[in-house]
N, C-alpha and C positions, 0 to 999 in steps of 0.2 A: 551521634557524632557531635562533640565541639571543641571549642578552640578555645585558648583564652588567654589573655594579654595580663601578665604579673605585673607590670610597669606603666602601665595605664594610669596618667596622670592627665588632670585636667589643671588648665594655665586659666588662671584670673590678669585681665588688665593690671599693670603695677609703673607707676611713673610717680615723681616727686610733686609737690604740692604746687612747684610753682608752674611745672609744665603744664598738669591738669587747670589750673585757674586758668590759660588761654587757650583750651582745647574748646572747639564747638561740635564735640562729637556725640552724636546723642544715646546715651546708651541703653538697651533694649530690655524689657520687662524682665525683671528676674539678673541682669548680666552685672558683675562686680565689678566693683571699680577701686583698687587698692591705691594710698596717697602716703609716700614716704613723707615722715614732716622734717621740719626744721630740726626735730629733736630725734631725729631716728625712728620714733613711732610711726607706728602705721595705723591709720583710718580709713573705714570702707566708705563706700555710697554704692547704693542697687539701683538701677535702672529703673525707670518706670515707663518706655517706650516712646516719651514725645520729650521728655528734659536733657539739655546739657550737665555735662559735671558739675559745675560753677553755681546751675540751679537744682541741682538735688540737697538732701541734710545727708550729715555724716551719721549713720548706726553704728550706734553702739552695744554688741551685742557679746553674750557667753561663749565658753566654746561648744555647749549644747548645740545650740542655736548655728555656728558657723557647721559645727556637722551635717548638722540638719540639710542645711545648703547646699553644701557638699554632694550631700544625698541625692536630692533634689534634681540636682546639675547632669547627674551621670546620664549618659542616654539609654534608652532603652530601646534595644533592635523587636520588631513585630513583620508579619508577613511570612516568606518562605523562612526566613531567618530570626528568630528569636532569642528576649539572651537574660541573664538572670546579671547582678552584681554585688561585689562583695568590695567592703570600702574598712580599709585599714586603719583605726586613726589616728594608731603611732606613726607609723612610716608615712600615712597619706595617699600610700597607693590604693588604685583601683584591680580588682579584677574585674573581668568582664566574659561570663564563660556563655557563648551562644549555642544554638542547638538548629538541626535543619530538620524545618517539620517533617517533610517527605524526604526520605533517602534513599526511597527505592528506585526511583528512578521508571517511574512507571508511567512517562510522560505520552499525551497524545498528542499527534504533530499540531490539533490548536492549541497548546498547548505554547507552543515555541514560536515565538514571532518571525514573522515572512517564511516558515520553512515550508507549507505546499507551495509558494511558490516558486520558491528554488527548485523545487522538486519538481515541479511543471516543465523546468525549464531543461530535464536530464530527458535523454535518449531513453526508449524502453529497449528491452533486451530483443522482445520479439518484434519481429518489424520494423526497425528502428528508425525514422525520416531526417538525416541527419541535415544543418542546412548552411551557409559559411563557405568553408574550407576545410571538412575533416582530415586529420591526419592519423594514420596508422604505420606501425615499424617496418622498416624494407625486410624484405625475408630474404635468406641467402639465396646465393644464384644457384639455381639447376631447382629450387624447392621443390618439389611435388605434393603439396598437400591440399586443405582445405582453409588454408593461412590467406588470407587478403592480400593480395597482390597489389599495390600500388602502383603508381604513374611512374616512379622513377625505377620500381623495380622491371615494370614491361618494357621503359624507355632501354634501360641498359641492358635487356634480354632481347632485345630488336639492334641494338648496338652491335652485338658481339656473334652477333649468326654470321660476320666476316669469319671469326674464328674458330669456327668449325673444320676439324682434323682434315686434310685433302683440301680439295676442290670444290665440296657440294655447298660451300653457301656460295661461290659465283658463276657453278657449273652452268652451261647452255645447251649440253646433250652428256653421254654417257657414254666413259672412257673408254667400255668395251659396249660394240653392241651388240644385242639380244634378239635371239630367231623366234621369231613368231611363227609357228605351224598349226595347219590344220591339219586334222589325222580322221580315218572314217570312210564314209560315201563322198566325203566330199573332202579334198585334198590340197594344201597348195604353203606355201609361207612366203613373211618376204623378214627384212632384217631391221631391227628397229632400234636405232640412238638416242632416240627424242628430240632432235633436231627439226624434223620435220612429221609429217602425215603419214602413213604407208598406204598404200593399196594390195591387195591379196590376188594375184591371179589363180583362182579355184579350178579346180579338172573334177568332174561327176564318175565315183569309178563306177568299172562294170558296163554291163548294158543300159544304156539309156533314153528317151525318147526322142527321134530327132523329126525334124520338120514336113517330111513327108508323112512320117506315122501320124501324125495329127492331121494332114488334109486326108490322109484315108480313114480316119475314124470321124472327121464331119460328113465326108460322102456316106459313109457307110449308115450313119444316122441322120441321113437326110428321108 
């Protein structure tokens, strides 16, 4: 993988002679300093990292030698990014074609700064201990699933139990009411609305034991 920049020019300082004579700017080891003269020519001075323009000498050098600089000048990309260049010296341009050492992408999360932590900071799927305010999407009304019900979905499902077809969300008993019977040995019903309690008055059928029969079977087992 790379990339490369066909127009990749590099800018030298360039001002007139007179401006440079009251510059106190100090220019930095290796950095060029071009001086339009009075006569149209141009003169360089290089930086030496502690001198002003004013106290540097003017070099007077080949175009060998300005290449050379040139060369010198370009940067060179190292680390993930690496990069090779190619210097034109008719046109002046630079190319600059980098390359990316690892492209596969085969990163470990130390790898990538802060990202366990961010990732500390995510819900797990199982279990999840949410903590704030979680939000989740209202699910249509009547839903039946296993879809998360929210606050505003129960709020408006406790809402609308007025609107239930009939009477039965403000009923207080039952439109018609309903016979409760016993059937068997033991017999009876009573009618029930939901209004109130019932009681059942029961009848034992058939033959039964009644209250003498029992004081003659304690005598009898006395």
């Amino acid at each position: 993988m790379y990339r490369s920049w066909d127009n990749f020019r590099i800018l030298h300082k360039i001002d007139t002679e007179e401006a440079w004579s009251s510059s106190t700017l100090i220019l930095k080891k290796g950095e060029i300093a071009l001086s339009v003269q009075s006569n149209n020519s141009v003169q360089m001075k290089i930086g030496d990292g502690a001198s002003t323009y004013s106290e540097l000498p003017f070099k007077f050098v080949d175009s060998s030698t300005v290449t050379e600089l040139i060369k010198n000048a370009i940067p060179t990309l190292t680390g993930d990014v690496t990069s090779t260049s190619e210097y034109d010296e008719v046109s002046g341009n630079v190319k600059l074609v980098t390359s990316v050492v690892d492209n596969s992408h085969n990163h470990t999360i130390s790898n990538i700064t802060s990202l366990q932590n961010e990732l500390d900071k995510k819900a797990t799927i199982n279990n999840p201990a949410f903590t704030g305010v979680p939000t989740a999407p209202t699910a249509a009304a009547n839903t039946n699933s296993n879809q998360i019900a929210s606050t505003k979905y129960v709020d408006t499902a406790v809402a609308n139990k007025n609107n239930i077809t009939g009477n039965a969300g403000t009923a207080d008993k039952l439109k018609t009411a309903r016979k409760i019977e016993l059937t068997g040995d033991v017999t009876g019903f009573a009618n029930f609305d939901g209004s109130r309690n019932i009681n059942i008055q029961t009848t034992l059928a058939g033959s039964y034991v009644t209250e003498s029969d029992v004081i003659s079977l304690i005598l009898a087992l006395s």
